[in-house]
Structure formats: C-alpha cells, structure tokens
C-alpha positions in Angstrom: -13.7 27.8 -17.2 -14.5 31.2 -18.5 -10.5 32.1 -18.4 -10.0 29.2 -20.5 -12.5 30.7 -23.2 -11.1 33.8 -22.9 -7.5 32.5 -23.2 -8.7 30.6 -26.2 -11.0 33.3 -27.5 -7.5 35.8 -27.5 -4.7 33.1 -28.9 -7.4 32.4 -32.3 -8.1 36.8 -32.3 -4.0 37.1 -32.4 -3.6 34.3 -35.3 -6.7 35.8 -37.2 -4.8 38.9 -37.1 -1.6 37.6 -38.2 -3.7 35.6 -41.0 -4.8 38.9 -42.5 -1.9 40.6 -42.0 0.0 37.9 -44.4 -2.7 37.9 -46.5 -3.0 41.3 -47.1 0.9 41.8 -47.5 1.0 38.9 -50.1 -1.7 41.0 -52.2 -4.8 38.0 -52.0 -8.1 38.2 -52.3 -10.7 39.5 -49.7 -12.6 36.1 -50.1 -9.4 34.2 -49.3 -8.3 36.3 -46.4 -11.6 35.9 -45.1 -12.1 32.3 -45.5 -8.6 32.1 -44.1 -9.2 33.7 -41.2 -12.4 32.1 -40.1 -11.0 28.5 -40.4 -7.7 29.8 -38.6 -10.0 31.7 -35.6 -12.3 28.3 -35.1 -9.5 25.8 -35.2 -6.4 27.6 -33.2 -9.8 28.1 -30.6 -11.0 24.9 -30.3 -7.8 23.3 -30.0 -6.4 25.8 -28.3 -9.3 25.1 -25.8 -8.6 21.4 -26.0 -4.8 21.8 -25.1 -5.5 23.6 -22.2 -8.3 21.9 -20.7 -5.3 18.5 -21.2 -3.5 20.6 -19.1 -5.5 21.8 -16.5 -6.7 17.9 -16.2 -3.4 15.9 -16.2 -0.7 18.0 -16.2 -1.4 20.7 -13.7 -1.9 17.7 -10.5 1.1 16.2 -11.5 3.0 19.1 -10.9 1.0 20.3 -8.0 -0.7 17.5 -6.0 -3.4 18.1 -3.6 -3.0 15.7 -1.5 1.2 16.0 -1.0 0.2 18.1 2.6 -1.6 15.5 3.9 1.5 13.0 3.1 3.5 14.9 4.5 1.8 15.4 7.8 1.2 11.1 8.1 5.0 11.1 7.6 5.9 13.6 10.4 3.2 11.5 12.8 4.3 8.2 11.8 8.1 9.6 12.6 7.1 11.1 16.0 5.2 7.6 16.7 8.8 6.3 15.7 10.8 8.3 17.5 8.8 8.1 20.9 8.9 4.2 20.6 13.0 5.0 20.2 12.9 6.8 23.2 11.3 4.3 24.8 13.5 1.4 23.8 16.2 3.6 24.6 15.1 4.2 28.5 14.6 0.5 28.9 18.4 -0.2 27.8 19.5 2.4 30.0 17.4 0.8 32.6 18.9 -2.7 31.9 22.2 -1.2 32.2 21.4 0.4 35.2 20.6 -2.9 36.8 23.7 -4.9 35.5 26.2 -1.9 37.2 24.3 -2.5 40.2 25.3 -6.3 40.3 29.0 -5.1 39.7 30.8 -5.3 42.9 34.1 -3.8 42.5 35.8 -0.9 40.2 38.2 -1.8 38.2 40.3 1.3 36.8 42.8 0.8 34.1 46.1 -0.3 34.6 49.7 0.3 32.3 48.9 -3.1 31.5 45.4 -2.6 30.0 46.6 0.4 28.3 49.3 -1.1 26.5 46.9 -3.7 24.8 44.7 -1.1 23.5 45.8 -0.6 19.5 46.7 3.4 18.2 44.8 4.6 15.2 46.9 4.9 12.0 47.1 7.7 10.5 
C-alpha cells in the first residue's frame, strides 16, 4: 500500500511540475499557477491512486492467478490416475489375448495365396 502512495504521490509531483512549467512559460499569474497546480497535484493523486488500486484488484489476478499451480498439479494427478487405469486395461487385453492364443491349436503361416489377396497401398 505505501508503494501505491508513493507511486501516486510522484505521478501528481511530475504533473504539478509540468503545470508550473506551462504556466510560467505562458507568462500567468502566480495565483493561477498555484491554484493550478494544487487542483492538478490532488486530482492526478487521487485518481492516480484509484487506477492503481483497480489494477492491483482486478487486473493483476487475471493475469497472474494464484491458484493456476494448484490446477495444474490436480491435472497431472488426475492424468497419472488416468494413465495407470490405461495400463491396467491394457494388461488385461494382453491377458485376454494371451488366453485366446493358448486355445489356438495350430500355426497357420501365410501362403502365395493369402498374400495375393492382400491389397498394395497407392501411391
């Protein structure tokens, strides 16, 4: 909170500045440059102070969210639960298959004839 001041507090001291530098280089009174500058150093300040704070609240966690770790870490567990249950299905196919070459009884390699039904990629 105190950078914020300060931050404010230096933004209004540069516009005052600039408000008495124009106001002395166009030749006006000292009552007007003075008046000038007060209003200019309280309202670039305040709102100055105002803008930032907006930021700080709502535009800040959008850009930086607090909580985007922690997503990410549920994601990685829920896709290591995932992939162990993959692994899983995956040994019980190979088990199934395992079981339906037992009950094969004979090899069969491939014959000319088998070969000759089996279509060539185009290309």
């Amino acid at each position: 909170m105190v950078f914020k001041i300060w931050l404010a507090v230096g933004l209004a001291s540069v516009t005052a500045l600039i408000v008495i530098f124009m106001g002395i280089l166009h030749q006006a009174r000292i009552e007007v440059i003075l008046y000038r500058t007060a209003i200019t150093f309280f309202l670039i300040g305040v709102l100055w102070y105002l803008v930032e704070s907006f930021i700080i609240l709502y535009v800040v966690p959008y850009f930086f969210k607090k909580n985007q770790g922690q997503q990410q870490d549920a994601q990685v567990e829920n896709s290591d639960a995932s992939i162990q249950q993959k692994l899983a299905n995956s040994e019980e196919e190979v088990s199934e298959a395992v079981l339906d070459t037992d009950t094969v009884n004979e090899f069969a390699p491939l014959t000319k004839e088998d070969l000759d039904q089996v279509s060539t990629p185009r290309g």
